[in-house]
C-alpha positions in Angstrom: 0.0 0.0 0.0 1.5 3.3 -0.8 0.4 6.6 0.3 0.2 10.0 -1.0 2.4 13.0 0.0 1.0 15.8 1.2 3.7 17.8 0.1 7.4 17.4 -1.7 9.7 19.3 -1.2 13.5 19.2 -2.3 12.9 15.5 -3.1 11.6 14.6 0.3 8.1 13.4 0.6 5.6 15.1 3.5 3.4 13.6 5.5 0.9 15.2 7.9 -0.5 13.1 10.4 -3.7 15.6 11.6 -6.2 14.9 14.6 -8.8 16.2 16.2 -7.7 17.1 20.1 -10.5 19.0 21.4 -13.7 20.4 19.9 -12.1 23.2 17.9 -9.1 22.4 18.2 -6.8 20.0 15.9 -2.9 19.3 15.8 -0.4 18.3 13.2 2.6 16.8 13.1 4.5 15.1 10.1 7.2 12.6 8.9 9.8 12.4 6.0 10.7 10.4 3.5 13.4 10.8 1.2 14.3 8.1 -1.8 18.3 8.1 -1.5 21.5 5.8 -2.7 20.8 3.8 0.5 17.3 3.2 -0.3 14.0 4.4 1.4 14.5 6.8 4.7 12.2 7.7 6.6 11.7 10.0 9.5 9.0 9.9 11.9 7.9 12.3 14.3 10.1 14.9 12.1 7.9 18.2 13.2 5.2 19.6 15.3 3.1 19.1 17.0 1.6 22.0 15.6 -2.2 23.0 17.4 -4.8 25.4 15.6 -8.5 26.0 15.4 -8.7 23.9 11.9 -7.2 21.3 10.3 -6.2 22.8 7.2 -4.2 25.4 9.4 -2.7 22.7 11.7 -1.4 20.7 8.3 -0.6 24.4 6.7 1.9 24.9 9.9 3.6 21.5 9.9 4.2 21.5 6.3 5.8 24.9 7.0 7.9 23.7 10.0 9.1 20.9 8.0 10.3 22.5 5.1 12.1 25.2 7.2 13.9 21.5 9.1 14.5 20.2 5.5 16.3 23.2 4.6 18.2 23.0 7.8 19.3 19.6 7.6 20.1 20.2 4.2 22.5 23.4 5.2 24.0 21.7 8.0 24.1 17.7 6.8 25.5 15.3 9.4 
């Protein structure tokens, strides 16, 4: 079973993971994966959690975070 991206960005695929936590309330968080030489990495738990008054904001935020890590990671590789 594969699943869809909710984002890509700089080759690494995005993945919200968004849930309900009070009535209006919902929170995001998100996990990597990146196709490389080494094969299929992925990183869970990557960013957030991220809380706001709708889903669509909660996702909009993590996908936000995440890209700002990626580009991180990617300035400062290990």
């Amino acid at each position: 079973m594969s699943r869809v991206p909710d984002a890509v960005y700089k080759g690494y695929e995005i993945f919200t993971i968004v849930v309900p936590v009070s009535e209006n309330l919902w929170s995001a968080t998100s996990e990597i994966e990146v196709h490389g030489a080494q094969g299929e990495e992925i990183s869970q738990g990557f960013a957030g959690p991220f809380e706001a008054h709708s889903s669509d904001e909660a996702k909009a935020l993590v996908i936000a975070d995440t890209k700002q890590k990626i580009d991180d990671l990617l300035a400062q590789p290990i």
